[in-house]
C-alpha angles and dihedrals in degrees: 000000000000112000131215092267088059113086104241131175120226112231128175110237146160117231117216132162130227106194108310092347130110117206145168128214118213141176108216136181114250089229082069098032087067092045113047093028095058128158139162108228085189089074090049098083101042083060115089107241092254096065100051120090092203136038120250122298106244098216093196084068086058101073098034091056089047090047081060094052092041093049107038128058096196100051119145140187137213111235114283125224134237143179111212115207091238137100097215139016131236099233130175120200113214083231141000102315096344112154088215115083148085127331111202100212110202111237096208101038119118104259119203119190106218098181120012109040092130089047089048087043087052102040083047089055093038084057089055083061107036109023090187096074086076086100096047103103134204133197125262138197111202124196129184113258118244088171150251089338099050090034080067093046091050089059099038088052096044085055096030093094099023117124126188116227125245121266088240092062097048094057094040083050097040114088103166096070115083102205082055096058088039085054095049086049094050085052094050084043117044109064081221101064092030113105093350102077116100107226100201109027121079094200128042113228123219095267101036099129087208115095100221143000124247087238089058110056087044098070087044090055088040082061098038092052100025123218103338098186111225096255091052094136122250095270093056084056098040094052094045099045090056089047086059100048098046087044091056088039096047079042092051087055091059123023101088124253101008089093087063087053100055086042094055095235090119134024132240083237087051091054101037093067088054116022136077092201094068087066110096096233094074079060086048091042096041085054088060095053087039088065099046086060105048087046092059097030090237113160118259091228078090085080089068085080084069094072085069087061119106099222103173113109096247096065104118090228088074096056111109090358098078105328122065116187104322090332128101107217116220108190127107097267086056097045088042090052094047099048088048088054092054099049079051085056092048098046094252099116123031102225129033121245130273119245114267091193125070117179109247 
């Protein structure tokens, strides 16, 4: 226990235990979170893996996670989590054995950060920039250090039961993002899309009765509309949104059989054993050819030319272009052939593309 010759640094807290573990929970100032939590990523890779208590910091995610705090007034973090170098806390109840008090925080203890080393490294860069966020504050969890060992168990048990969301949710939850509410429009608007995206999956399986994935006709539209930042004004979004949703609906009139689908006269499960076109590359590709198009306003009558396409998988075009043997082949170099081929259907390239895929 830290005695009254240690510094210490009064926090209110609330104490709380998780199994045999005793813990605090804190809200502290930035200002004090990147001095006190400080660490030097650039020793962590001259440390075998077995004597660091964290993994490395990515220092791409750094910035990223700044440029948040910097553009948006109303950020917010999940706790982050220290080890404190001490066997016990000095702890003050409010009141008899109330688990509401003062945590004494020794200023001189190791601190080791268990979860949120990338958050502390970008709230430290996004002060560089605004000074005034010292006095933004973010929550804390703090546990007693055993050492490097349960420093690492520490880790290994915060991250035992996480579980990263699905690209599908993020875009259906994230709001700020324009391509993502155009998305969510294109799927309320298209009878294709309406009723048959799956909102939380990012593949489709064999049996899954929806025609595409959220994810999926994000990044279509991503490649259809190109990179919209998230303060393009109303008019931007509003232009690009209606050029989506008249592309998918001029598309639904001619890739066959996709007008069955929205009808309801075949099922995504139907299509998907026989056509190319219920894989989620030909959204990726035709975002490709949409592009072009709009890049060069052209009308979209010019995707009349796609209901002379043979989209059903055994058509020998396909063959080292997407599909290999009995197999469709979702990668870069696939999506990127395929939306080359059918800019070759619709007159936009010459020649059509040579084959990315060769049998072992």
């Amino acid at each position: 226990m830290p005695t009254s010759m240690q510094a210490t640094f009064r926090v209110p807290a609330t104490r709380g235990k998780m199994g045999k573990t005793e813990y605090f929970t804190t809200s502290l100032p930035f200002g004090i979170v990147v001095k006190v939590f400080t660490f030097d990523p650039a020793n962590m890779p001259l440390l075998a893996a077995e004597e660091r208590t964290q993994r490395e910091l990515k220092t791409r995610r750094v910035p990223e996670i700044a440029d948040y705090i910097l553009s948006h007034e109303d950020y917010i973090f999940s706790a982050v989590t220290v080890s404190v170098g001490v066997e016990k806390f000095d702890f003050e109840p409010i009141g008899g054995d109330s688990d509401i008090g003062w945590l004494h925080l020794p200023a001189e203890a190791d601190y080791i950060v268990n979860d949120g080393q990338h958050r502390i490294a970008g709230i430290e860069r996004a002060l560089r920039d605004d000074p005034t966020l010292k006095n933004d504050s973010i929550s804390v969890v703090v546990l007693p250090d055993g050492g490097t060992k349960r420093s690492q168990q520490i880790f290994s048990d915060l991250n035992r039961t996480v579980h990263k969301t699905s690209k599908s949710l993020d875009i259906l939850y994230d709001h700020r993002l324009p391509i993502n509410q155009i998305t969510m429009d294109c799927v309320k608007a298209v009878p294709l899309f309406r009723g048959r995206t799956d909102k939380e999956r990012v593949s489709l399986s064999v049996r899954n009765r929806n025609f595409a994935t959220l994810s999926g006709l994000q990044r279509a539209n991503t490649q259809l509309l190109g990179d919209i930042p998230e303060d393009a004004d109303d008019a931007t979004v509003v232009e690009a949104r209606d050029y989506a949703i008249e592309f998918w609906m001029r598309a639904t009139e001619f890739v066959q059989p996709w007008s069955e689908i929205a009808d309801g006269a075949m099922t995504a499960v139907e299509a998907r054993q026989d056509y190319l076109s219920s894989y989620t590359l030909v959204l990726w590709a035709l975002g490709r050819v949409g592009v072009v198009l709009r890049e060069q306003d052209m009308s979209l009558d010019a995707l009349s030319a796609l209901a002379d396409v043979d989209w059903r998988k055994d058509n020998p075009e396909w063959e080292g272009i997407c599909i290999l043997g009995n197999d469709v082949i979702t990668r870069t170099s696939t999506r990127d052939a395929t939306g080359e081929l059918l800019k070759h259907k619709l007159g936009l390239r010459a020649d059509a593309p040579d084959a990315v895929l060769q049998m072992p």
